[in-house]
DRENTORSE-813412 format. One record per residue (C-alpha): residue number from 1; residue in three letters; chain; x, y, z. Coordinates in Angstrom, 3 decimals. Each point is the difference from the previous one (the first is absolute). Layout:
<nodes>
+-----+-----+-------+----------+----------+----------+
:   n : res : chain :     east :    north :       up :
+-----+-----+-------+----------+----------+----------+
: NUM : ALA :     A :        X :        Y :        Z :
...
+-----+-----+-------+----------+----------+----------+
</nodes>
This chain:
<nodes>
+-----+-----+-------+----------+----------+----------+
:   n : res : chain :     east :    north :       up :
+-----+-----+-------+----------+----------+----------+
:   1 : UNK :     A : -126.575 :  140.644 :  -16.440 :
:   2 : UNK :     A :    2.836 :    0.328 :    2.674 :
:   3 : UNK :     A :    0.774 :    3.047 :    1.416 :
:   4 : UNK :     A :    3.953 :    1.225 :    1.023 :
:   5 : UNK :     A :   -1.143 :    1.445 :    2.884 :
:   6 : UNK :     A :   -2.896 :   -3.110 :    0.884 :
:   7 : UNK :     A :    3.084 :   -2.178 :   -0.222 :
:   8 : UNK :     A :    2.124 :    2.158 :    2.137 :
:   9 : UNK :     A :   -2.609 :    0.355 :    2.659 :
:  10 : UNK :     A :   -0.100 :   -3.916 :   -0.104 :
:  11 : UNK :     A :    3.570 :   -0.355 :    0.783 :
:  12 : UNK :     A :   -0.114 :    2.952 :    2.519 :
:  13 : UNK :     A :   -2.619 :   -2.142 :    1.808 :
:  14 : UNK :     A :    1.531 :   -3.423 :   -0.501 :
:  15 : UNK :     A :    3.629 :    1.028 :    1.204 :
:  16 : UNK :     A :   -0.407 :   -1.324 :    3.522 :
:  17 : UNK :     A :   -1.512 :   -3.127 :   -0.998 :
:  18 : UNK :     A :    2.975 :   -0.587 :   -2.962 :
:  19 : UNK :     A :    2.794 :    0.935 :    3.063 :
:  20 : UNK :     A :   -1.475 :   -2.768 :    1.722 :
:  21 : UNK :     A :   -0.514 :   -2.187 :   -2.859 :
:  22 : UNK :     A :    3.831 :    0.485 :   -0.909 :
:  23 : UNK :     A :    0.943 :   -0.914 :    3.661 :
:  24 : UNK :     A :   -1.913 :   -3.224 :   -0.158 :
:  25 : UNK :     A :   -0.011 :   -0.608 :   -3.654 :
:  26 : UNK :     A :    4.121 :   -0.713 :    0.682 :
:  27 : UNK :     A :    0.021 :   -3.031 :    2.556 :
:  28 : UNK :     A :   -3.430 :   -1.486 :   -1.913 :
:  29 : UNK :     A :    2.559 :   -0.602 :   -2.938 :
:  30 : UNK :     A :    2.525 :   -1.350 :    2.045 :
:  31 : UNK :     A :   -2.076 :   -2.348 :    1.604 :
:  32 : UNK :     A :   -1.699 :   -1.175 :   -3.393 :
:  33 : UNK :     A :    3.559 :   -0.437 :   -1.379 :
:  34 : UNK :     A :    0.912 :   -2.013 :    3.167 :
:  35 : UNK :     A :   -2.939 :   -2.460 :   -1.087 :
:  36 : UNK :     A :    1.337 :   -0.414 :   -3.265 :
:  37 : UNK :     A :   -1.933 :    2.176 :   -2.409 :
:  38 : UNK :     A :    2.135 :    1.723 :   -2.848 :
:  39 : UNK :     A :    0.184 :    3.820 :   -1.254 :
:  40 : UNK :     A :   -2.689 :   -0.383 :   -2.470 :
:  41 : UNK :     A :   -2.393 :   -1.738 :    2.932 :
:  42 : UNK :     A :    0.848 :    2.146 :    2.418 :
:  43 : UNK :     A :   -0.912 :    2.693 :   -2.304 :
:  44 : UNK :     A :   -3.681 :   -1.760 :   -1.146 :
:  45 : UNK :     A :   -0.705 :   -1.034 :    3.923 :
:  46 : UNK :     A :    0.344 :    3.613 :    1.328 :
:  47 : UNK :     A :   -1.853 :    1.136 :   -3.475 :
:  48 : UNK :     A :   -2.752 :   -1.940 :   -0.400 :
:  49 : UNK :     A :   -0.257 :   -1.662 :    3.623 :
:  50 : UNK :     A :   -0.684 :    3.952 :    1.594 :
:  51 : UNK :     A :   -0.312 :   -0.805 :    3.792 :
:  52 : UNK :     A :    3.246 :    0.708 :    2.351 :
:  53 : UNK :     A :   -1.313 :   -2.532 :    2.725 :
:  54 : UNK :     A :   -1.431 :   -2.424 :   -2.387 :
:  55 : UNK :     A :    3.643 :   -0.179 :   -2.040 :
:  56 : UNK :     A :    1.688 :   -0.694 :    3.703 :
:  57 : UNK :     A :   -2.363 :   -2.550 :    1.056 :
:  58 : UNK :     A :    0.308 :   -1.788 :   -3.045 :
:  59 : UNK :     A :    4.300 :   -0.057 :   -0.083 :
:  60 : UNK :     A :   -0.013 :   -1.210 :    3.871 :
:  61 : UNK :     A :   -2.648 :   -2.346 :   -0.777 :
:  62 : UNK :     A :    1.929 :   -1.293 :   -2.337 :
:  63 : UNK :     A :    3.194 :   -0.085 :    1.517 :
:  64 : UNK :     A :   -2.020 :   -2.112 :    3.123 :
:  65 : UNK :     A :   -0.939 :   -2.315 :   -2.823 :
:  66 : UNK :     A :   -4.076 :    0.407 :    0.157 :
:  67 : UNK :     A :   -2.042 :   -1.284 :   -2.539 :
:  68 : UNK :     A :   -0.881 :    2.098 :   -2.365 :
:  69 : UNK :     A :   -3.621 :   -0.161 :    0.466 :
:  70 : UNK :     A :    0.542 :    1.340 :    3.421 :
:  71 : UNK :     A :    2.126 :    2.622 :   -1.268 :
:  72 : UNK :     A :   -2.755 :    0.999 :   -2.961 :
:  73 : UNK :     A :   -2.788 :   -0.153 :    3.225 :
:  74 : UNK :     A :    2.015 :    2.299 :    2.323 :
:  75 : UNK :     A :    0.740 :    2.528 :   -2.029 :
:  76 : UNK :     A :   -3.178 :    0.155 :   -1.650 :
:  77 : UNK :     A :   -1.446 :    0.185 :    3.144 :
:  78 : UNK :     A :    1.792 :    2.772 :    1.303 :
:  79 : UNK :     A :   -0.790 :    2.013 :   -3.238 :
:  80 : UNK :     A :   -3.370 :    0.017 :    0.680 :
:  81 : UNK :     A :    0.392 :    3.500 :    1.065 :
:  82 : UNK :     A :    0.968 :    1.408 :   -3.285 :
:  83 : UNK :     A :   -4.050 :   -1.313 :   -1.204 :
:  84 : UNK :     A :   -1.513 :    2.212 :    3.035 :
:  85 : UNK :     A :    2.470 :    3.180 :   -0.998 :
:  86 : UNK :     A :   -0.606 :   -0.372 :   -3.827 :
:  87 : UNK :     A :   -4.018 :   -0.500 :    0.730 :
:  88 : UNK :     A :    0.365 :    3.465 :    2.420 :
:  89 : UNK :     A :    1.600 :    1.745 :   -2.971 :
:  90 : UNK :     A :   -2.491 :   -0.647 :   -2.599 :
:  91 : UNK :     A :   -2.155 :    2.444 :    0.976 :
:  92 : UNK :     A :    2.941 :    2.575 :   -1.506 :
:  93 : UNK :     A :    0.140 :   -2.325 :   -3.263 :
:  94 : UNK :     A :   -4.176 :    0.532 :   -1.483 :
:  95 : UNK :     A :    1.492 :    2.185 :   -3.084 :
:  96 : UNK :     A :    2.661 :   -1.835 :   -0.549 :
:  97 : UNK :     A :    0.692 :   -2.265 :   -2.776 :
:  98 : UNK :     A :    0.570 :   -3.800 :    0.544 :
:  99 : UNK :     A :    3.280 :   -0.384 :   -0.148 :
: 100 : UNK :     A :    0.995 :    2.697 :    1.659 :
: 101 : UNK :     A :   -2.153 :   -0.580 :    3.206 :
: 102 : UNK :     A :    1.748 :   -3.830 :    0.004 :
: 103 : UNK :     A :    3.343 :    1.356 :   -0.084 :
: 104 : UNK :     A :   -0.684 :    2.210 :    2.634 :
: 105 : UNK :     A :   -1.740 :   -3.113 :    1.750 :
: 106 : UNK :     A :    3.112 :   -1.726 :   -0.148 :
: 107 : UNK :     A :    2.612 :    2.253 :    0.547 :
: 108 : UNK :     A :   -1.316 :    1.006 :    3.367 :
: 109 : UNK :     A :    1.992 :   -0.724 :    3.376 :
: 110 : UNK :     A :   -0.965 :    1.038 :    3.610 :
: 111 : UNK :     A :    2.267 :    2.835 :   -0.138 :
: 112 : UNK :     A :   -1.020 :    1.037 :   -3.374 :
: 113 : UNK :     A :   -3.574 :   -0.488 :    1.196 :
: 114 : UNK :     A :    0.726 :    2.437 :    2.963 :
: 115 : UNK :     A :    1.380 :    2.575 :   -2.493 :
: 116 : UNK :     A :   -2.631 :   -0.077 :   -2.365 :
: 117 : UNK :     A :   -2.947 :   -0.363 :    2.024 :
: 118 : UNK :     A :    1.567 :    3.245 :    2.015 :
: 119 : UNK :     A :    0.043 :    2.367 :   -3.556 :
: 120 : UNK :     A :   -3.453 :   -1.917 :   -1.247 :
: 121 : UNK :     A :   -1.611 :    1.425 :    3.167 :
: 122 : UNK :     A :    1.472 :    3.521 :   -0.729 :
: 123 : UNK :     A :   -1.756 :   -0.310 :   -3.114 :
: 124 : UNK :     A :    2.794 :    1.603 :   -2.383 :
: 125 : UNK :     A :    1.142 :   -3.851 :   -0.665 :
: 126 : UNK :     A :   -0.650 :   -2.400 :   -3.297 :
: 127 : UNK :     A :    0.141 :   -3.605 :   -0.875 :
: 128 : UNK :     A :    3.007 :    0.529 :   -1.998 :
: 129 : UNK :     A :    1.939 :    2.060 :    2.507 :
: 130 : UNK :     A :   -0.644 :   -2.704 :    2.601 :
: 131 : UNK :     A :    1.115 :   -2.458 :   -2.697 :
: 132 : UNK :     A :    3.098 :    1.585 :   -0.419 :
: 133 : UNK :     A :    0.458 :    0.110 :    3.675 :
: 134 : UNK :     A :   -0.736 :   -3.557 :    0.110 :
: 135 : UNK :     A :    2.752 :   -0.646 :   -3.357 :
: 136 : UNK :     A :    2.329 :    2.091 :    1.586 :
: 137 : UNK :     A :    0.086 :   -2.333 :    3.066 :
: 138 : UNK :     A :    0.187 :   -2.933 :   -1.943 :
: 139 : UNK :     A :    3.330 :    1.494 :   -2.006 :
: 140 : UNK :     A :    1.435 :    0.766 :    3.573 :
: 141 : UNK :     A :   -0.433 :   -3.882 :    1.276 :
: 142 : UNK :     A :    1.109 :   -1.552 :   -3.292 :
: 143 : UNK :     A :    2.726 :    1.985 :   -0.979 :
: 144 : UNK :     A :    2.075 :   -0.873 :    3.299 :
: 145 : UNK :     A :   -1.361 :   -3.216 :    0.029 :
: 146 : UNK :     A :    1.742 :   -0.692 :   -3.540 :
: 147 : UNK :     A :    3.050 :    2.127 :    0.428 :
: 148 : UNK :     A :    1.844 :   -2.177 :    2.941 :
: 149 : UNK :     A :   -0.989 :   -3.362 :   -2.020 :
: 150 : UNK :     A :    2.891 :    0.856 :   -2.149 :
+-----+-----+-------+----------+----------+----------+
</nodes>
């Protein structure tokens, strides 16, 4: 069960990370309405696609017209990271059910990494406080993502 006060110590400790989220989140959903992609896509890509470097690669590889192969290649390839932080975090995941532990796997972003491996190491942190971390990172990208598409 959820706590009030797990949840508010989650978005005490993801506020930097959403301010910076918000600031980028903006021109990302400019750019991937420049390409061409409408409300609802704009809303799925930031959603489901959850990487800020990986959604600009892919709208200015588009826009230069690269195959889509290449596109699927470079981006994957740059993700590669979020394997190594997920793999460093499952030590903190042992007692934790499946599903939780995956969406905590892949929610997690190198600034939400940094955030949650700081309170894991404290000791007074749990899965489900980082995953709300990681969650309330995700709203702070997609949200301003969606909101200039329209």
């Amino acid at each position: 069960m959820v706590k009030r006060d797990h949840i508010q110590q989650s978005l005490r400790a993801a506020l930097p990370v959403m301010l910076g989220y918000t600031a980028i989140g903006i021109p990302c959903g400019i750019l991937s309405a420049s390409i061409g992609m409408n409300v609802v896509q704009v809303l799925l890509f930031s959603f489901l696609f959850y990487s800020g470097a990986g959604q600009f690669m892919v709208a200015n590889m588009w826009m230069a017209a690269t195959p889509i192969t290449s596109i699927i290649a470079s981006v994957s390839l740059v993700n590669t990271r979020q394997m190594l932080y997920s793999a460093s975090l499952a030590q903190f995941c042992q007692s934790t059910k499946k599903r939780l532990a995956f969406l905590f796997a892949a929610t997690v972003t190198d600034e939400s990494y940094g955030v949650n491996m700081l309170k894991f190491a404290t000791g007074a942190w749990s899965v489900e406080r980082a995953t709300a971390v990681n969650l309330f990172s995700q709203a702070s990208w997609t949200l301003p993502s969606f909101a200039v598409t329209h």
